[in-house]
ZAMARGU-4260 file (C-alpha; in steps of 0.2 Angstrom, whole numbers, plus 5000, padded with zeros to 4 digits):
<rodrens>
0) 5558/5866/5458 | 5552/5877/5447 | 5546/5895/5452 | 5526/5891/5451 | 5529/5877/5461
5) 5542/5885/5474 | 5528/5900/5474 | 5514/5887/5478 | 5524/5878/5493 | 5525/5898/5501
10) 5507/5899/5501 | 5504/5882/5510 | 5518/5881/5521 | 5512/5900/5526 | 5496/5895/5529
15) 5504/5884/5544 | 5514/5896/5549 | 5500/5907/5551 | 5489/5893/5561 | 5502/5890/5573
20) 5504/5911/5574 | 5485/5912/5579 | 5488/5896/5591 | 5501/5902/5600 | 5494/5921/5601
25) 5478/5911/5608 | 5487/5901/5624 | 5495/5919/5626 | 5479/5927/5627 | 5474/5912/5639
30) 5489/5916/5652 | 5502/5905/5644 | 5516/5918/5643 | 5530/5907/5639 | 5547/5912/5630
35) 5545/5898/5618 | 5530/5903/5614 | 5533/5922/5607 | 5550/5913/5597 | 5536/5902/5590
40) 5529/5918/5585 | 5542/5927/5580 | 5550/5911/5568 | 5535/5910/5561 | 5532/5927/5557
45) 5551/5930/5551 | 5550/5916/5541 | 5534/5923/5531 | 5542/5938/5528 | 5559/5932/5522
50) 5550/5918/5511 | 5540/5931/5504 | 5555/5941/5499 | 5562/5928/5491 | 5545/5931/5476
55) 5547/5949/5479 | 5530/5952/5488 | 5536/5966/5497 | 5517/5972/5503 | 5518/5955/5514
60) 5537/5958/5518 | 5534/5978/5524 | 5519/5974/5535 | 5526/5957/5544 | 5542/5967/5545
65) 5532/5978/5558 | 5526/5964/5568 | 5544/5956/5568 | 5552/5972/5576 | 5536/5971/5588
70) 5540/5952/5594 | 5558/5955/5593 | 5556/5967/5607 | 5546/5956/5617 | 5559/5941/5613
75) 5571/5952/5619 | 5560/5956/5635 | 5559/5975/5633 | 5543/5975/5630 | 5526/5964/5639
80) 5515/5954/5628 | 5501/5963/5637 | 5481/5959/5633 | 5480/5975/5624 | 5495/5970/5613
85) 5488/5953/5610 | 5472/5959/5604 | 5481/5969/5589 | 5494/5955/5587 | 5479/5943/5583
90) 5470/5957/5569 | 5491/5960/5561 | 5491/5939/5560 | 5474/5941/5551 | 5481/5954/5539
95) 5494/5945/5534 | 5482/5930/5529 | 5473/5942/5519 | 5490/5948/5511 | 5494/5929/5506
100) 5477/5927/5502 | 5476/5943/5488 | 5495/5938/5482 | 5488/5918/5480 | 5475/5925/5469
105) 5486/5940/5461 | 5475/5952/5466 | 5483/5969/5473 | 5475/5976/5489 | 5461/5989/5490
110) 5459/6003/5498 | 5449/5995/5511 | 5464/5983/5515 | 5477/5998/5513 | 5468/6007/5525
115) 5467/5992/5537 | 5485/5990/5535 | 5489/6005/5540 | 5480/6006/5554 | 5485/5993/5562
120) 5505/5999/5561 | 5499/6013/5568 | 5493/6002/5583 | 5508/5996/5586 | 5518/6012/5586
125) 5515/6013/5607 | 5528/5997/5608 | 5539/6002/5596 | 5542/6021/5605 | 5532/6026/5593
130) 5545/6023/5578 | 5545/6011/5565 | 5564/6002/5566 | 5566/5999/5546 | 5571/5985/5537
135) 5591/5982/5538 | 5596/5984/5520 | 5610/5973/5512 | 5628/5985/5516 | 5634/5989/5497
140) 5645/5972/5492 | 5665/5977/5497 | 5679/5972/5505 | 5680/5979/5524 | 5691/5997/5523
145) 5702/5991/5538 | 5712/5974/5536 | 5715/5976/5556 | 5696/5980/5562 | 5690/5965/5550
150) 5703/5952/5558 | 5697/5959/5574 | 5682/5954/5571 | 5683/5941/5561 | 5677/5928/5576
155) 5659/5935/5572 | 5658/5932/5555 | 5646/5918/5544 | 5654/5912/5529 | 5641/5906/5517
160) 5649/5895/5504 | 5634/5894/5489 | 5634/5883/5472 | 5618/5888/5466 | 5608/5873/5453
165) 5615/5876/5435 | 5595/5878/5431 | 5589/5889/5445 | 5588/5903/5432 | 5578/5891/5419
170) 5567/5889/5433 | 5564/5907/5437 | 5571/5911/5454 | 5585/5925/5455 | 5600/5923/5465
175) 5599/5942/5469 | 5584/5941/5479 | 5592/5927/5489 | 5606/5939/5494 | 5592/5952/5495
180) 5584/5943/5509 | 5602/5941/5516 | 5601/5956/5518 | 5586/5958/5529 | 5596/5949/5541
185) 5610/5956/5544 | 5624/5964/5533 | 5635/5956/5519 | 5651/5961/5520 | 5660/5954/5508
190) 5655/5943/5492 | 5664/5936/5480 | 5659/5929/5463 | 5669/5912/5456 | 5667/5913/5436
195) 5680/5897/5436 | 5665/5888/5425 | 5660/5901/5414 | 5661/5891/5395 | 5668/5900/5380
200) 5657/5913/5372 | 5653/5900/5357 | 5645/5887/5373 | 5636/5899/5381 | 5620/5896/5389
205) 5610/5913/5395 | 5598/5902/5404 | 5610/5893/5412 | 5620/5898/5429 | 5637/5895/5429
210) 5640/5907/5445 | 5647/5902/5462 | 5645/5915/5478 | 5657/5915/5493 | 5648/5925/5507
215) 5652/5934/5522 | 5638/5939/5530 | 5639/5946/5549 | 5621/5943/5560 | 5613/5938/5575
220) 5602/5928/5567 | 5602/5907/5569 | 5610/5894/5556 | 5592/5889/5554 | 5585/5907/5549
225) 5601/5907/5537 | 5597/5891/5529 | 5579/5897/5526 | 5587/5909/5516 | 5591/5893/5503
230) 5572/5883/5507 | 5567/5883/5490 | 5583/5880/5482 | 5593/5868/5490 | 5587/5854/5484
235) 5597/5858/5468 | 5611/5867/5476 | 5627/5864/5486 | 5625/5877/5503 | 5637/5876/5515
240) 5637/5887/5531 | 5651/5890/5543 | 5646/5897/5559 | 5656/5911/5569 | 5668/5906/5581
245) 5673/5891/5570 | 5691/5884/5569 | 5700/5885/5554 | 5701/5869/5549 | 5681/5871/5543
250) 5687/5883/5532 | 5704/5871/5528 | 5689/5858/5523 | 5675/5868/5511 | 5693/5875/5501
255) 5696/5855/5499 | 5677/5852/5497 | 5676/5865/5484 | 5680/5862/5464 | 5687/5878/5462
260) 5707/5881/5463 | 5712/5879/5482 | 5723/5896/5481 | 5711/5905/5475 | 5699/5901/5487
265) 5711/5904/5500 | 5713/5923/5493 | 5695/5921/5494 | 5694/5918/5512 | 5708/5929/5518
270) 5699/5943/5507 | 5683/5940/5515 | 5693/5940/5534 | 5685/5925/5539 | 5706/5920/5540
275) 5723/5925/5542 | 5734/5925/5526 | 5745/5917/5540 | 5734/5904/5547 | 5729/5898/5530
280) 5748/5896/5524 | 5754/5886/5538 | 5740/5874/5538 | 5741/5869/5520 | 5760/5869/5520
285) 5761/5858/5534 | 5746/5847/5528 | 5757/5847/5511 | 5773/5842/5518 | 5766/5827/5532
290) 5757/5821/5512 | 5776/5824/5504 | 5783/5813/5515 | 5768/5801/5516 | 5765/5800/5534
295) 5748/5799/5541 | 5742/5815/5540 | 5735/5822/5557 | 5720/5833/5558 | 5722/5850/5553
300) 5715/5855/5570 | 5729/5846/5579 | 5741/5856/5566 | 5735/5872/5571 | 5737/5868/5589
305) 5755/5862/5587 | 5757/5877/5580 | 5750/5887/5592 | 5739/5896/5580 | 5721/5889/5587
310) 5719/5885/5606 | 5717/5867/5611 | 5700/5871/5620 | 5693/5878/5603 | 5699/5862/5596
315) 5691/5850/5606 | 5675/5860/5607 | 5675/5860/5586 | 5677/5841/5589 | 5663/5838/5600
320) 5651/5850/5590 | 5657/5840/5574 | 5653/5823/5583 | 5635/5829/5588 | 5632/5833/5571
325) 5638/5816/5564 | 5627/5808/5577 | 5613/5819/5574 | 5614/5817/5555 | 5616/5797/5558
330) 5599/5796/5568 | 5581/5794/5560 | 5572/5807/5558 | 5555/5807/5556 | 5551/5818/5544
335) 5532/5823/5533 | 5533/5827/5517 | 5520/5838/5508 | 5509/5825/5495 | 5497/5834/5481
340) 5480/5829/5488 | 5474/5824/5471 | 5488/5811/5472 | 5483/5805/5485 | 5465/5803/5478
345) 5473/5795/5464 | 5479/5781/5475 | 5464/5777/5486 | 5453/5777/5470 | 5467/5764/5459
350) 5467/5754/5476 | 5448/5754/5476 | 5448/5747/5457 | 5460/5733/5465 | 5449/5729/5477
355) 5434/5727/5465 | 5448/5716/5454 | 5450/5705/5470 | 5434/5700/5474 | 5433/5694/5454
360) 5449/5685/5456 | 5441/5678/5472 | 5427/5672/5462 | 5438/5663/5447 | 5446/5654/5460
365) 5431/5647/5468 | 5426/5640/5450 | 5442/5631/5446 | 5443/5625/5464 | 5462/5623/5466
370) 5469/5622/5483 | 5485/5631/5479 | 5478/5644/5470 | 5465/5647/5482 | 5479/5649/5496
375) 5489/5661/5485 | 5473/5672/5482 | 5470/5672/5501 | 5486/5677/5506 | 5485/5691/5493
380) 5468/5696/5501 | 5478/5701/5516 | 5490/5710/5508 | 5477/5720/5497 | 5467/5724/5516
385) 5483/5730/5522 | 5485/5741/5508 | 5472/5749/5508 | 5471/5751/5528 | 5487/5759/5523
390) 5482/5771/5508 | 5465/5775/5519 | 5477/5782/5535 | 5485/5792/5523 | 5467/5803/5522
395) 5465/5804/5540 | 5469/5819/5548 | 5465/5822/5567 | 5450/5833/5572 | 5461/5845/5582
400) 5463/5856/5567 | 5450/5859/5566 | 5444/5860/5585 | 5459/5874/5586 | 5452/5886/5573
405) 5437/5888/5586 | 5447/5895/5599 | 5446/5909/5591 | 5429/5911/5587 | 5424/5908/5602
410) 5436/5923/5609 | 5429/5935/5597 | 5412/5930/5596 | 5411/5931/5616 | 5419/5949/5616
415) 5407/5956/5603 | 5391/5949/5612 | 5398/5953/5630 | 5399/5938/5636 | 5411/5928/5647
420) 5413/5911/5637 | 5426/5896/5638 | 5428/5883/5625 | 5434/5864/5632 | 5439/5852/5619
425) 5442/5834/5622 | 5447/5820/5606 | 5458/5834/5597 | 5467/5816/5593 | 5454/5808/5585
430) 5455/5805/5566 | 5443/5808/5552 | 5446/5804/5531 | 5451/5823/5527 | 5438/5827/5513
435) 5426/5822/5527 | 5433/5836/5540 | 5434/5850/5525 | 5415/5846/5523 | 5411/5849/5542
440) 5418/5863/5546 | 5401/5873/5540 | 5388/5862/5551 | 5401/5863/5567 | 5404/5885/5563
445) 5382/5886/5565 | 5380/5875/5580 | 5396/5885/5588 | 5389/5903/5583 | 5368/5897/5586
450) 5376/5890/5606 | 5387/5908/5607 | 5372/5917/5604 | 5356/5908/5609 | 5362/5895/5620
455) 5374/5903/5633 | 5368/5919/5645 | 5373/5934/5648 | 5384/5937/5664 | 5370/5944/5674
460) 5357/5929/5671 | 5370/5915/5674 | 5376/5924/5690 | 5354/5926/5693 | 5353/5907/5690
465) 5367/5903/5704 | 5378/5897/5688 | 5397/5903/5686 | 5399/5917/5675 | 5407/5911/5661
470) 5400/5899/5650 | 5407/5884/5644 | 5406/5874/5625 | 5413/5859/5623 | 5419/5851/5608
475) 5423/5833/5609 | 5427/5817/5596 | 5427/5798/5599 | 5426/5784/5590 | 5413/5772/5591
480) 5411/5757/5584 | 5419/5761/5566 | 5409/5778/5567 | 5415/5795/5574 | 5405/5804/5587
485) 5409/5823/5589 | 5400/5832/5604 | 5394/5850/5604 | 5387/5854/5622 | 5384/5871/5631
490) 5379/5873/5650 | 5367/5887/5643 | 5349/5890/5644 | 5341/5875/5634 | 5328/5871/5622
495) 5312/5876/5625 | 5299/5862/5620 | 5285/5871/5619 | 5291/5885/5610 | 5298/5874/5595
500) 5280/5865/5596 | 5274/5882/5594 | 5281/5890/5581 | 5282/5876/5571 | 5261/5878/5573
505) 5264/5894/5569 | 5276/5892/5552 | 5262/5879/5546 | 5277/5864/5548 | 5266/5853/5558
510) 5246/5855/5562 | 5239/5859/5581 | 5235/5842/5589 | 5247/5833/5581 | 5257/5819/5594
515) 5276/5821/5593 | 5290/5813/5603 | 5305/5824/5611 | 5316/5817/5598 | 5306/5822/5583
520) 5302/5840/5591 | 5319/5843/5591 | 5320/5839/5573 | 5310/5851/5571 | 5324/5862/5573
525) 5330/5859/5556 | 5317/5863/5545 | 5322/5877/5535 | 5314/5895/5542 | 5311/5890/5558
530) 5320/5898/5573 | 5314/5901/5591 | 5327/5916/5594 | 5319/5930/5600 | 5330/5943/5591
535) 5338/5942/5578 | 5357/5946/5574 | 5371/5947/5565 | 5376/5929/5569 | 5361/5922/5570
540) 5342/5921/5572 | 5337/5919/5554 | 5331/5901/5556 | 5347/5899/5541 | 5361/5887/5544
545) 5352/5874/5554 | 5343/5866/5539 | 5363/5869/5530 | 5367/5858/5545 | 5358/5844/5545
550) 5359/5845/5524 | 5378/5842/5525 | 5379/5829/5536 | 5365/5821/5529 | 5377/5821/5512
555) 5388/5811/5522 | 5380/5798/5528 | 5380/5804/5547 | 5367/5809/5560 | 5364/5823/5569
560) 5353/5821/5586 | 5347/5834/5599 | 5348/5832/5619 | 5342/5851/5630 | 5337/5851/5645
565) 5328/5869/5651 | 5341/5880/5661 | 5354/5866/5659 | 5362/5866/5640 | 5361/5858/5625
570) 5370/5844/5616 | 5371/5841/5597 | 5379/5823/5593 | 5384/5819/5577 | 5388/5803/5570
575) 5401/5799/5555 | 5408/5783/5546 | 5427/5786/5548 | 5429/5786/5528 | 5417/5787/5513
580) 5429/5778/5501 | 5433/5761/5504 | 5421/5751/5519 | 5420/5732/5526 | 5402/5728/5521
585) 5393/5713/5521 | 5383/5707/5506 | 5367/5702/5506 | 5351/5700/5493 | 5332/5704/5493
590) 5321/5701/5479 | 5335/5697/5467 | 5346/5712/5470 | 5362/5714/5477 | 5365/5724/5494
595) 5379/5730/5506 | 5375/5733/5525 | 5391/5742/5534 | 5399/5729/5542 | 5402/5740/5557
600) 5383/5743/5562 | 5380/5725/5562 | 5375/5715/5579 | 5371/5699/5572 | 5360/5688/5559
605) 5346/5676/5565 | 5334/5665/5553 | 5317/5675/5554 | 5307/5661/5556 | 5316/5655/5571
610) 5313/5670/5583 | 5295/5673/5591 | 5283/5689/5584 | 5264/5692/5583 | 5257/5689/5563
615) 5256/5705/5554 | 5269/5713/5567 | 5284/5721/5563 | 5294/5718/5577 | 5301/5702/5585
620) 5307/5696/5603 | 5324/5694/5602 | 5332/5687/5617 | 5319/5696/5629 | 5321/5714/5619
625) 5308/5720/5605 | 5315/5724/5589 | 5307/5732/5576 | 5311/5728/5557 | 5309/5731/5541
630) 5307/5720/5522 | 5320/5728/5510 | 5307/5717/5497 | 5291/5729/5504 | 5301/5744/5505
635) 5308/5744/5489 | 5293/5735/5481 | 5305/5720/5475 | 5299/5705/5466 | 5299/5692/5477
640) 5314/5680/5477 | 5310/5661/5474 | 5308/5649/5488 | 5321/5657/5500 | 5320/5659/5520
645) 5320/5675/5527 | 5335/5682/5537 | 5337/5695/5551 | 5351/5706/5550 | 5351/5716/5568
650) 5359/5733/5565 | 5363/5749/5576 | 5368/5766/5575 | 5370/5773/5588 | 5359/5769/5601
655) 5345/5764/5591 | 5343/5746/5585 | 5331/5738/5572 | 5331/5724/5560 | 5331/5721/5542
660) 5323/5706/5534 | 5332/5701/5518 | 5332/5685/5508 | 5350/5679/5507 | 5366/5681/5516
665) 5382/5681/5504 | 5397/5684/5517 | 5409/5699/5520 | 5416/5709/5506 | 5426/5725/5505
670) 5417/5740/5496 | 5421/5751/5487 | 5408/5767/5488 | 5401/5777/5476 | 5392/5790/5476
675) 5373/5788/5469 | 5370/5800/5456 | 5359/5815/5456 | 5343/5808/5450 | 5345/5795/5463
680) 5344/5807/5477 | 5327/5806/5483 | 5331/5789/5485 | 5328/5785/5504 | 5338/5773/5514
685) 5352/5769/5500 | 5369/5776/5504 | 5380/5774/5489 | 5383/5759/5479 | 5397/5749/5473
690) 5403/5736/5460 | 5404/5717/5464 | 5417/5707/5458 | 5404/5698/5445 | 5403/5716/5439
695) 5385/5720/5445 | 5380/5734/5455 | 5377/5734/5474 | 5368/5745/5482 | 5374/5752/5498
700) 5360/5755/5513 | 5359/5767/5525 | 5358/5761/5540 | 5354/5776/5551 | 5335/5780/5539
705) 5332/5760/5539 | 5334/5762/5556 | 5323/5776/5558 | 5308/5768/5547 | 5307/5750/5555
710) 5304/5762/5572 | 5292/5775/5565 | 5285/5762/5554 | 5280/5751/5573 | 5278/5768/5582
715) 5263/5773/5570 | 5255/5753/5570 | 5254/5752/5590 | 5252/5773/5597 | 5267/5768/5608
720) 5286/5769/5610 | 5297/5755/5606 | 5315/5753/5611 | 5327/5765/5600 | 5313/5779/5600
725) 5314/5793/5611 | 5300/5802/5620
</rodrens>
């Protein structure tokens, strides 16, 4: 790993660590006081700043060093996570983002965010008596004055045995700062430097390390925090780690491990006081002799008890620890690793190209119209599916995330505007392809901020409305027949009808007299400029971001519908397909072009001439129910195809159904979608398009707009409501 990429995997694994730092400060902030959750706090802080050491970015290291020595105290239970403490913790975790942020993009901080800094230390002073405890420093590298006190103490000591990758300083990282951050730990109290494989002066390689570092290092911290010390190097290293308190045969066993001579590193330990000069010189003579005399050799631990030096409860507890870690290391673990997300893309777009390849080996097949071909081809058809169910998994990412990072919005916002407000979220499990989510946060941060500020009341008019005083928004996600659904609802004061009809008069959007239904007055609300808030402020009221709103999820290929009731709430419901990249479609044709309906939004397909309807009416009687519909050949002003019967293909979305007349039916086929390209986007009712197997184009149709023409379309014919419109 080199030092741009090691650099790059700080900046993303901080980024999680700063999430889960603003999570858990949240379900404090929420009455969740636990002792887990301020060492989640404190890990992830620590571990920031000691990673950040590691590149030398000491403006992140000195501020999340403050925080640190504030969690530590309350870890240690001298001081209370109080409200008031939580409401500066949250504002430190957001500086250090910022601090990420400006070393991510190699810009040094302003005085604006100096300042900031600053200031917030200085908030924390009351917890920490009101002086900054500093940064332990690493003690000066020497052997201990006192031979006696060291032995003494030697129970208490780590030894860190380290064999460092010979291209560590090729790749940039410097094992200085790796004791550096030691250092920040605790105290190194003895290092030793093996120059056993240094080459002659003639085979030299400046860019090469040839250095080994044996380590004591006494500290309270954990072997974990210790090992975090090593994270980006010990893929190409060798790092052992020998806790305090450890028998002497772990020590007997890294001298063995190690390439080094075994007396010198036996100097090297009973320098370091980690062992006794005497402890070391009986077990290896006894070990030597037992080999001498080629006896089986017994444990060195059994040696040192026969010999009185170790007690045989130590042993056994070695043992037993030693075991645990054999059985731990023997078990599965599940374990994520971090792809590039342009690999990732990579894969789903070569397994759409083998998809597309498929469908045209599919097609030879049929010609040559062998049996054993054909059955090979199908049973790599299944195979192909399962692939690219697979590769598509791989994109989803649950809507949680995403849910969480609203938590604190809502906290904030609700403080600012003086309001009492709670948020409810429901579905955090449900999953959505990942460039899908990155495009919705924007629509779902204006409906949260528009129902903050315009939906729920104040205090004094929900306790006047006989309502409790905090409000509540609810987020929520399902799926839905291959779609997602995500719920924004309020219990505020509703939409007001009349007063969208009004100043939608008033903006010149629609003319006085004109008829509309419920569901296109809410519509209404997204045309750009129009806003019914009385006031405007800071977070909203401009009539901007609703328009934005309906813009982006327009873009991908979903639906956003309104539900208020006066004095009740209001509900925004938007509609998704669960991917945009690869789809089950099925292929149809209309006037000699090729089509893909979403194989998800389709209830059925009936011959048109078989189903009762009125001459020149565009809707049929389908089983008792009226269906509107709609000819792709009239619509898209297609040359009529020659001699063919017209089918029904009965589609939904949502709770709107409508049919679509085409000419022929093809069959199933997997799709792979692409995007239509810029001069095609006035286009209405055509979601993507994709390639056939024969190698023509196909378009995709959007469902949801077809939908929404076959019922205008009947709506404007007859003055009256047919099923799927809303009043």
């Amino acid at each position: 790993m080199n030092i741009d990429s090691a650099l790059q995997t700080f900046f993303a694994e901080a980024e999680e660590l700063l999430v889960s730092m603003e999570s858990a400060l949240l379900r404090m902030d929420e009455g969740e006081n636990t002792p887990d959750i301020i060492n989640e706090l404190f890990r992830a802080a620590h571990t920031i700043k000691g990673s950040a050491g590691l590149f030398g970015l000491d403006e992140i290291v000195s501020f999340t060093h403050k925080v640190e020595n504030v969690l530590d105290l309350a870890r240690d239970g001298k001081i209370e996570m109080s409200g008031d403490l939580l409401s500066i913790l949250l504002p430190c975790r957001d500086h250090i983002a910022h601090l990420v942020d400006n070393a991510m993009h190699e810009s040094a901080s302003d005085a604006d965010c100096i300042a900031r800094g600053d200031a917030l230390i200085n908030s924390l002073a009351p917890w920490l008596g009101g002086v900054q405890k500093a940064a332990p420093v690493a003690a000066p590298i020497h052997a201990s004055s006192s031979l006696e006190q060291a032995i003494a103490n030697e129970r208490d000591l780590w030894h860190i045995s380290v064999r460092l990758g010979p291209d560590l300083l090729r790749n940039g990282m410097d094992p200085v700062s790796i004791i550096r951050f030691l250092g920040t730990m605790g105290t190194v109290t003895h290092i030793a430097t093996l120059i056993d494989h240094l080459p002659e002066l003639a085979d030299f390689d400046p860019e090469q390390l040839y250095l080994g570092f044996e380590i004591t290092f006494e500290s309270s911290a954990t072997q974990a925090d210790i090992e975090n010390a090593f994270m980006f190097v010990r893929d190409e290293s060798e790092i052992q780690i020998i806790p305090p308190r450890s028998n002497i045969s772990a020590y007997i066993d890294l001298i063995k491990s190690l390439p080094e001579n075994t007396h010198r590193l036996g100097e090297i330990l009973v320098k370091s006081h980690v062992i006794t000069q005497k402890d070391l010189e009986q077990a290896l003579s006894t070990q030597k002799a037992q080999a001498v005399a080629q006896v089986q050799i017994p444990l060195l631990g059994q040696i040192l008890i026969n010999d009185q030096d170790v007690a045989p409860e130590l042993v056994s507890a070695a043992l037993d620890k030693q075991k645990k870690n054999q059985e731990r290391r023997a078990t599965p673990e599940s374990r994520f690793i971090r792809v590039d997300a342009e690999r990732l893309d990579k894969l789903i777009n070569l397994i759409g190209e083998l998809v597309v390849n498929r469908q045209r080996v599919d097609l030879l097949a049929s010609k040559v119209g062998n049996t054993s071909l054909s059955e090979a081809i199908t049973s790599m058809g299944n195979f192909t599916e399962q692939i690219r169910d697979a590769a598509l998994t791989l994109r989803m990412v649950p809507m949680g995330d995403t849910f969480q990072k609203f938590k604190r919005v809502v906290r904030d916002t609700a403080k600012e505007l003086g309001k009492e407000i709670e948020l409810d979220i429901e579905g955090a499990e449900t999953e959505l392809d990942r460039s899908m989510v990155e495009k919705l946060n924007d629509p779902l941060m204006h409906i949260v901020r528009n129902a903050m500020d315009h939906g729920i009341e104040s205090v004094a008019v929900r306790q006047s409305r006989n309502k409790p005083s905090a409000g509540t928004i609810s987020l929520k996600a399902r799926h839905d027949a291959g779609n997602i659904v995500i719920d924004i609802s309020d219990d505020g004061g509703g939409l007001d009808l009349e007063r969208i009809r009004k100043k939608a008069i008033a903006n010149g959007v629609i003319e006085e007299g004109v008829h509309l239904t419920r569901h296109e007055l809410y519509q209404l609300i997204f045309h750009p400029g129009l806003s019914t808030a009385e006031h405007v402020t800071n977070l909203s009221g401009r009539g901007v971001g609703m328009d934005v709103v309906k813009r982006n999820i327009t873009e991908l290929q979903g639906s956003i519908e309104i539900d208020s009731e006066v004095g009740l709430g209001t509900q925004f419901t938007i509609r998704l397909p669960l991917t945009l990249a690869i789809i089950d479609g099925f292929h149809v044709g209309a006037g000699n072009i090729d089509f893909i309906v979403p194989q998800n939004t389709i209830l059925e397909c009936v011959d048109l001439g078989s189903l009762n309807h009125v001459q020149g009416q565009s809707c049929v009687n389908l089983r008792g129910e009226q269906i509107p519909y709609i000819r792709l050949q009239q619509l898209f002003s297609l040359n009529p195809a020659e001699e063919s019967r017209e089918k029904l293909v009965v589609v939904q979305f949502g709770d709107k159904r409508a049919g679509i007349v085409v000419d022929i039916l093809h069959g199933e086929i997997q799709t792979v979608v692409k995007p239509m390209g810029p001069i095609f986007q006035a286009l209405k009712g055509i979601g993507g398009s994709s390639l056939l197997g024969t190698g023509a184009v196909a378009l995709i149709l959007d469902v949801q707009q077809l939908i929404g023409f076959a019922i205008s379309k009947e709506h404007s014919r007859t003055g009256s409501l047919v099923p799927g419109a809303q009043e």
